[in-house]
N, C-alpha and C positions, 0 to 999 in steps of 0.2 A: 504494500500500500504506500505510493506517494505520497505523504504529505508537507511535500514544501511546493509554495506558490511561489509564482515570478512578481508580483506585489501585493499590495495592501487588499488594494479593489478586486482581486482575483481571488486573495484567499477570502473576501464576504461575499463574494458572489454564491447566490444559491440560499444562503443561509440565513439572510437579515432581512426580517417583514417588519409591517406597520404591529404595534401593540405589541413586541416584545421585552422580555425582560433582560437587559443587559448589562453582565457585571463588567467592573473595569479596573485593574490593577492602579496602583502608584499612590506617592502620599505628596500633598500638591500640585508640582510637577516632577517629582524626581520620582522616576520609575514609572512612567507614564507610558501605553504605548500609542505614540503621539503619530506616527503613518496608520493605523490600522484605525485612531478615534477621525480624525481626516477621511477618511476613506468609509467609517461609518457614516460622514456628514453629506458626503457627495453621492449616499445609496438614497437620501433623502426620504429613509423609512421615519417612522410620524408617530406618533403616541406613544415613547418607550417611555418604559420605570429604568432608571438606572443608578445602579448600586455600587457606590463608590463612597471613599473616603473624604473629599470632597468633588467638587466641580470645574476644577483646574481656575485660569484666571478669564479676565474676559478675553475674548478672543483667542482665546489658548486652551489645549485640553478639552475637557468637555463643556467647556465656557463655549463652543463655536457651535454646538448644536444647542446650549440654549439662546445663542440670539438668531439660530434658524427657526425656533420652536421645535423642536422634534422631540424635548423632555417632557413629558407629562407630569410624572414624579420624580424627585431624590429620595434616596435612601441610603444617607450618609451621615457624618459625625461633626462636619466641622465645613463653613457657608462665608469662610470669611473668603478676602479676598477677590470678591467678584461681584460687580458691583450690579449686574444685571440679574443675577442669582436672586439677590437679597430683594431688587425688584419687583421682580415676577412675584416671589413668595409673599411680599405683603403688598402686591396690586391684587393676590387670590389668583394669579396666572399658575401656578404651580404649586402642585401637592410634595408637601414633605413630609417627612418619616425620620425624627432625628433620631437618631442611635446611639446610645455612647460607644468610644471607639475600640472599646479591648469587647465592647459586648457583638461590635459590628461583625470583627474577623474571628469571633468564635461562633457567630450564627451563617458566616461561609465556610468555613473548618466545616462544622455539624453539617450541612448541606453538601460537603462533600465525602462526608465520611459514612452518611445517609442516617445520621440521626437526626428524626424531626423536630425535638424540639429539648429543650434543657432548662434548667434550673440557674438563675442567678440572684446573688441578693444587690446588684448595681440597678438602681432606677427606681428600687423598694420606697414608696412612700412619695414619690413625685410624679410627673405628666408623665413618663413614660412608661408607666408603669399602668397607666390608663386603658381601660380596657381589657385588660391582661390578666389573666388567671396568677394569684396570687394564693401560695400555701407556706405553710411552716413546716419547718424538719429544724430538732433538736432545738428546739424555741428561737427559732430566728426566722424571718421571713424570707421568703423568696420568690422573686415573678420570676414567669414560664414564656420564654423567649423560641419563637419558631424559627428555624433553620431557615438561609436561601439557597437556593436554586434559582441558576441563571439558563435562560435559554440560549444567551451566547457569549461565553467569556472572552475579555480580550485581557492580555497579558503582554507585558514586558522583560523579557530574560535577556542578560548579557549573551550565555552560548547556551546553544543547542545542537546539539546531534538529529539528524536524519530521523531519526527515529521519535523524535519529541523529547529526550532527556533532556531537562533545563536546569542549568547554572546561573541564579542572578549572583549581581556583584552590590558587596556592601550594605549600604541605606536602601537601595534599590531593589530590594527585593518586598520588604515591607506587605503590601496588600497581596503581591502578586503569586506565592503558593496558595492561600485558601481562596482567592478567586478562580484560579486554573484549577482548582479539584472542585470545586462548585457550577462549573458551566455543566450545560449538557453538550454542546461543541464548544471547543475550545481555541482559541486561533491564538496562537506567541508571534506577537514582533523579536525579532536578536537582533545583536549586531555582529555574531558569527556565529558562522554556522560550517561544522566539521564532520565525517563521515564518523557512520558509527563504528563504535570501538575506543573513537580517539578520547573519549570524556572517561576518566577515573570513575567509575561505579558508588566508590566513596564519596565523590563531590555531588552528584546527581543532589539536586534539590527538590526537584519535580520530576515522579517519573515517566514515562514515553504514554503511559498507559491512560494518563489525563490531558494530552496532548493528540488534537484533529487533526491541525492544519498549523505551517507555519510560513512566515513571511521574513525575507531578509533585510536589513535597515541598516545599514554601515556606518552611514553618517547621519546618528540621531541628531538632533539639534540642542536638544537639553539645556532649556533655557535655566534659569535662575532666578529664584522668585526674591524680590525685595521686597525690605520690610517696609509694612507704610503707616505714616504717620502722621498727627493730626495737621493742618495747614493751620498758619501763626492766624 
């Protein structure tokens, strides 16, 4: 089985409709995969939930499909930085889902480990905890937090093998295993890509078995996000 594409648009070709749910690696911009969210933008599919740590910046990251409109919902942890984000969500243009963020990448873990749902005491006693099945174990309370599952995860690994083994590098790797084990297809941007064999079995991060489709990106861009601060 093939699974490496000659680019971004070719490895979503087939796979990305209107009304899906789309997970996406990275934490701001570092570890983003920034050809394959481009390349989500220009399939011009329309009403997705998407599940990310945040929404990158404006015009960057998944900032560029929320000023096409193609976000319906977030369902993420952290809304700074983008000013069209914050927008939307209190014009009522867009439905959010805040998450705290260790509780985020353990209901994508759960999602791909195929446990539906788990036990946490983060959110006990606040909004987020609204709506939400709330029990006690050993006198202490805990809400009941459901797993995700993405209908199409995109991901960013430094290398990959042929085979889908991925190695991210550093900070960079951050959202990007429990999103790749939580899609139902799964498509990795790298920026190398080596025959298999050539990856140490040891370093595998991600193994082939959670990996679709993969795209080659050599020269990512990898902007840097500045801090911002009040004007005098």
């Amino acid at each position: 089985m093939n699974k490496v594409y000659p680019d971004a648009a070719a490895a979503l070709a087939g796979i990305v409709e209107d009304g899906q749910t789309i997970a996406v690696g990275g934490f701001g911009l570092c570890g983003i995969p920034e050809a394959l969210i481009a390349a989500l933008r220009d399939t011009g599919a329309k009403q997705l939930t998407a599940i990310s740590n945040n929404a990158g910046v404006d015009g960057f990251g998944l900032g560029q499909l929320l000023e096409t409109r193609q976000i319906k919902k977030m369902i993420s942890s952290y809304v700074g930085e983008n000013k069209e984000f914050a927008r939307q969500y209190l014009a009522g243009e867009l439905e959010l889902e805040f998450t705290p963020q260790g509780t985020l990448a353990e209901k994508l873990r759960a999602g791909g480990a195929g446990i539906p749902a788990f036990f946490t005491k983060t959110g006990v006693g606040t909004i987020v905890a609204d709506g939400k099945e709330v029990r006690e174990f050993d006198g202490e309370q805990y809400v009941m937090e459901r797993a995700l599952v993405a209908d199409v995860a995109l991901v960013k690994a430094w290398k990959a093998d042929k085979a889908g083994n991925l190695i991210y590098r550093k900070t960079a790797r951050n959202f990007n295993p429990n999103v790749a084990a939580a899609g139902k297809i799964t498509v990795v941007e790298v920026e190398q890509l080596v025959e298999i064999g050539e990856i140490d079995p040891d370093q595998v991060h991600t193994p082939g078995i959670f990996v679709h489709r993969i795209v080659l990106n050599a020269t990512p861009e990898k902007r840097i996000e500045q801090r911002t601060v009040r004007s005098n």
